[in-house]
N, C-alpha and C positions, 0 to 999 in steps of 0.2 A: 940933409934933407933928401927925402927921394925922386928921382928923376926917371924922367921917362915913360914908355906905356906901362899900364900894368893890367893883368890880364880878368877875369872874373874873377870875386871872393871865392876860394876853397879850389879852384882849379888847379890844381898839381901840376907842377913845370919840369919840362925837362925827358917829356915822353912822349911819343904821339897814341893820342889817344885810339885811332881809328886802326894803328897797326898793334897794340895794346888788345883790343877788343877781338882783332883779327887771329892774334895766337889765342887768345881765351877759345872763342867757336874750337880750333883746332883742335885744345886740348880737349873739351868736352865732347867734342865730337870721336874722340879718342879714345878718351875714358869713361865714358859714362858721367850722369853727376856726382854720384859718391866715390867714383874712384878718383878726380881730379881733386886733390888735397889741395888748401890753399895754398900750400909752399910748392906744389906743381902747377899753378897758374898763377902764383906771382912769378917763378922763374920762367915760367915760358911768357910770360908778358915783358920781363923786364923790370920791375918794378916792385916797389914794398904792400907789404899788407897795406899799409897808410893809404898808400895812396891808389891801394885800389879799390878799398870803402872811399874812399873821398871821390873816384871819378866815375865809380861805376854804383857804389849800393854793395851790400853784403854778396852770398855765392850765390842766393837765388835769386839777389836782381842783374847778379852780371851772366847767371844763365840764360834769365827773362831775354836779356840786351843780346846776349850770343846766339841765341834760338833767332830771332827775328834777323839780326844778321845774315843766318844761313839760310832763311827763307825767301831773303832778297837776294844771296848769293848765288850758293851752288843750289838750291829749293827754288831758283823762281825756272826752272825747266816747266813745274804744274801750269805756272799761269800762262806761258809762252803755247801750254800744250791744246789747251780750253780754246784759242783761238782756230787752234786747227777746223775745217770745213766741215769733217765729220765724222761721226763718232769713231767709227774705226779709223782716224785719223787720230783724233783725241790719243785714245787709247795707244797707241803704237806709239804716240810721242810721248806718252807718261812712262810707258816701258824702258823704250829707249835712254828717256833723260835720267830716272832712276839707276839705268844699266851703268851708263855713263857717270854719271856722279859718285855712285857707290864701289866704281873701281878704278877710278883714278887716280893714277900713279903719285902721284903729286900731294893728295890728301889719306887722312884715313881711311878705310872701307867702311860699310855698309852708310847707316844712315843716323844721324847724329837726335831726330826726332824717334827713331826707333826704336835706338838703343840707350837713348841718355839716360832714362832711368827704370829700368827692365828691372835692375837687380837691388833697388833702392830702398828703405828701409823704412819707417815710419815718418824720420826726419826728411824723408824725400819725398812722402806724400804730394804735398802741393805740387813738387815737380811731376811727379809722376799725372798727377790731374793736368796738368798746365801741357804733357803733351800728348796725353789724353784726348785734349781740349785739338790740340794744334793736327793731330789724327781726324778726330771728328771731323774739321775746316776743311781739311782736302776730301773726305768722302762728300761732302755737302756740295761744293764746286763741282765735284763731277757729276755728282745730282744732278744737278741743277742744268747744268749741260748738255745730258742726256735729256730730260726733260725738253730741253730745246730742240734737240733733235727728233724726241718724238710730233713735238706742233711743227715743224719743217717739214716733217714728212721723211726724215732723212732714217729713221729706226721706222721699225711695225706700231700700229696705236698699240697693239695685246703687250710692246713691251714692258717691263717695270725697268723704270729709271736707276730706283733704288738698290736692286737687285746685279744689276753691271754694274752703277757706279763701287758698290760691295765688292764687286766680283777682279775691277780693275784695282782698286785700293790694296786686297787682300791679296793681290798677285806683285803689286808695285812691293809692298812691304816685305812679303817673300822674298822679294828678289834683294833688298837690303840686308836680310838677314841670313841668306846665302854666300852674298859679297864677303860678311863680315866673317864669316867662317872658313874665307879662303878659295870659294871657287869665280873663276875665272871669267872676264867678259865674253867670251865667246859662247862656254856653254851654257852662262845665263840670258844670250840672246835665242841661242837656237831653243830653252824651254820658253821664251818670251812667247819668239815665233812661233810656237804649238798652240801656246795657249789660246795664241787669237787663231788660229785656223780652224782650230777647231768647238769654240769655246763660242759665245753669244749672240759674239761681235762679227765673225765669222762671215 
């Protein structure tokens, strides 16, 4: 007879899920989605195929779970940045935290929402939409942002919102896909620094 607790129907034992999920991000943020094979994120997770349909969903729902992960992770610098006081505050800390993020010793470079599926193929379609989709969200927050800044008073009325919030995204993104090709936080700060001095925001 069996004794003792026993845990939810289909929950796999004997792994932690939340450091399981924690190497998945890694790996995707690594490889891209199609270059992280499932026998490269089961071994970087630790675990069997089994049992990582069973605690996560197939590859595009433990991408779905890894993506969100890294938005609450090393990705929530955007939302930390939004509170800033003003727009050329905003901006300098989206800069920064991107700079930061994407060359951090400790993880992969550039940015795991930018690169994950860039080079993806029909069967990565959806992913490719999905961070498409998760692109779209950060230009829409800094919208919207700016927008506040224009009723504050804090930007000119003649500004367009949509137009900087473009302007900072398409430079945030830049700056990941620099990282990812090898250059260096310093000299992706001092092009940060230009861009605002002399650029909108200015």
């Amino acid at each position: 007879m069996a004794t003792g607790k026993s845990g939810p129907m289909g929950r796999p034992r004997g792994f932690d899920a939340d450091e399981a999920l924690e190497r998945a991000m890694l790996t995707f943020w690594e490889h891209g989605y199609e270059g992280a094979s499932l026998a490269t994120l089961t071994s970087a997770m630790g675990i069997s195929t089994t049992s990582m349909y069973t605690a996560f969903g197939n590859k595009e729902e433990l991408f779905r779970k890894a993506l969100a992960r890294y938005s609450e992770g090393p990705s929530a610098y955007l939302a930390r940045a939004l509170e800033e006081p003003t727009a050329r505050e905003v901006a300098t800390a989206v800069l920064t935290g991107v700079i930061r993020t994407t060359t951090r010793p400790a993880h992969p470079r550039g940015c795991m929402g930018v690169q994950g599926a860039l080079a993806a193929g029909d069967a990565g379609r959806d992913v490719r939409d999905l961070l498409a989709d998760w692109r779209g969200a950060a230009y829409s927050r800094l919208r919207d942002r700016f927008e506040r800044a224009v009723g504050e008073g804090d930007l000119p009325p003649e500004s367009d919102p949509g137009v900087l919030a473009r302007y900072v995204a398409t430079l945030a993104f830049g700056i990941a896909v620099q990282a990812a090709g090898g250059v260096g936080r310093a000299d992706l700060q001092k092009m940060a620094d230009a861009a605002l001095s002399s650029g909108p925001l200015a």
